[in-house]
C-alpha positions as CSV (number, residue, x, y, z in Angstrom):
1,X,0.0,0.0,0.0
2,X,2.7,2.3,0.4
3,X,4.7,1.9,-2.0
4,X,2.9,5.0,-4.0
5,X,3.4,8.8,-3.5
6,X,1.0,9.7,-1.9
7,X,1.0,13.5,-2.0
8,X,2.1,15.6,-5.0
9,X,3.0,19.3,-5.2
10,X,3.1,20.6,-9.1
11,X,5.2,23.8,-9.7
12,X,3.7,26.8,-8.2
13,X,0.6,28.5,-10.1
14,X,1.3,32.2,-10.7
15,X,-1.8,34.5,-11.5
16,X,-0.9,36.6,-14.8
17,X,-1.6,39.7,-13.1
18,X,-1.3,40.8,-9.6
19,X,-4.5,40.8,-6.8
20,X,-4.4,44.0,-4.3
21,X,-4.7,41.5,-1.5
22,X,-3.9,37.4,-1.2
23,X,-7.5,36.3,-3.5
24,X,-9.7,33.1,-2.9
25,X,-8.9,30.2,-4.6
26,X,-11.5,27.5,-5.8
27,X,-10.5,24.3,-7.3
28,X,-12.0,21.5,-8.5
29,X,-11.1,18.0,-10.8
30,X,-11.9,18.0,-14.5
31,X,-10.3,14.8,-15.4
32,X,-9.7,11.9,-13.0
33,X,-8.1,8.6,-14.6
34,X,-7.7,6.3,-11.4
35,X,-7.0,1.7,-11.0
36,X,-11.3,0.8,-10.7
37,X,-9.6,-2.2,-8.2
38,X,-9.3,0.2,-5.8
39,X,-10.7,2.9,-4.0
40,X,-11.2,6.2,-4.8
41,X,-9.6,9.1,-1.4
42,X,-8.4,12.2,-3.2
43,X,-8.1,15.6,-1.6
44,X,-6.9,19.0,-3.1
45,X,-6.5,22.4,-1.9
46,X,-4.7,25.3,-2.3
47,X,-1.7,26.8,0.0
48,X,0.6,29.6,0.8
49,X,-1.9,31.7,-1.5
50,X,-0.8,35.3,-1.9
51,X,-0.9,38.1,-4.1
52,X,1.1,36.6,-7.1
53,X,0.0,32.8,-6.7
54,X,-0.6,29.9,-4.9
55,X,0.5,26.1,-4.2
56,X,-1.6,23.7,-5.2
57,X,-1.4,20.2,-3.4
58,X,-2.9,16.9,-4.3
59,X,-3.2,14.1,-1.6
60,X,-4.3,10.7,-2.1
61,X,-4.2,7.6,0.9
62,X,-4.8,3.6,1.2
63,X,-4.7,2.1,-1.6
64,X,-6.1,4.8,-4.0
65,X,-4.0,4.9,-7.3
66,X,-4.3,7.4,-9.8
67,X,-2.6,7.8,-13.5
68,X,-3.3,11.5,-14.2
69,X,-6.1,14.1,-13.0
70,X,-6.4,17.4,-14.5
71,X,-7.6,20.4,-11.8
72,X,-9.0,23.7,-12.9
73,X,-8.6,26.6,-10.8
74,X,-10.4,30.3,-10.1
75,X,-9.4,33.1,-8.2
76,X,-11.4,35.6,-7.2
77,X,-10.7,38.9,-5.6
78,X,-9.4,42.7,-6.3
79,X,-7.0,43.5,-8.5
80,X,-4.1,45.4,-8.2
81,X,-5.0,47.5,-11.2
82,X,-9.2,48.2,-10.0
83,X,-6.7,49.1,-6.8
84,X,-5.1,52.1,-8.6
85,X,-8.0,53.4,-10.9
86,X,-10.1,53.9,-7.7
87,X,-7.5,56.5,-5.9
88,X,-7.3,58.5,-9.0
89,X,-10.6,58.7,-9.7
C-alpha cells in the first residue's frame, strides 16, 4: 500500500496579473483517470496563497492509485489594477 506517493505538489501557479490582497482560490477536478480495483480518497487544496500565486497540493491515501487528474482553478478577488483606478478617480 505504500509503495505509491501519496502526496504531489506541481510547480507553483502564478496569476498573470497581480491581486491588491492574497484572492480566494476555488479548485475542483476536471479529469480523473484512477486503477477501478481500488478505492477512490483524493483531496486538493490550495496553500501559501498570496498576491502573485498559490500552491496547489494533491493528496491521495490507502490504496487509492491514480494515472493522471487534470484540476482547474479560479481566483477571485481585487486587483491590483481596479486598486489604482479607484485612488485617481
Amino acid at each position: 500500500m505504500g509503495r505509491y506517493r501519496r502526496a504531489f505538489h506541481p510547480p507553483t501557479v502564478h496569476f498573470t496579473e497581480p491581486f491588491a490582497q492574497p484572492p480566494t482560490v476555488q479548485t475542483s477536478i476536471c479529469l480523473w483517470d484512477f486503477d477501478t480495483d481500488s478505492g477512490l480518497r483524493l483531496d486538493i487544496w490550495p496553500e501559501e496563497i498570496d498576491t502573485t500565486g498559490f500552491n496547489l497540493v494533491f493528496r491521495t491515501w490507502s490504496d487509492t492509485r491514480i494515472a493522471r487528474i487534470r484540476v482547474t482553478w479560479q481566483a477571485f478577488g481585487q486587483a491590483r489594477e481596479e486598486e489604482k483606478s479607484l485612488k485617481s478617480a
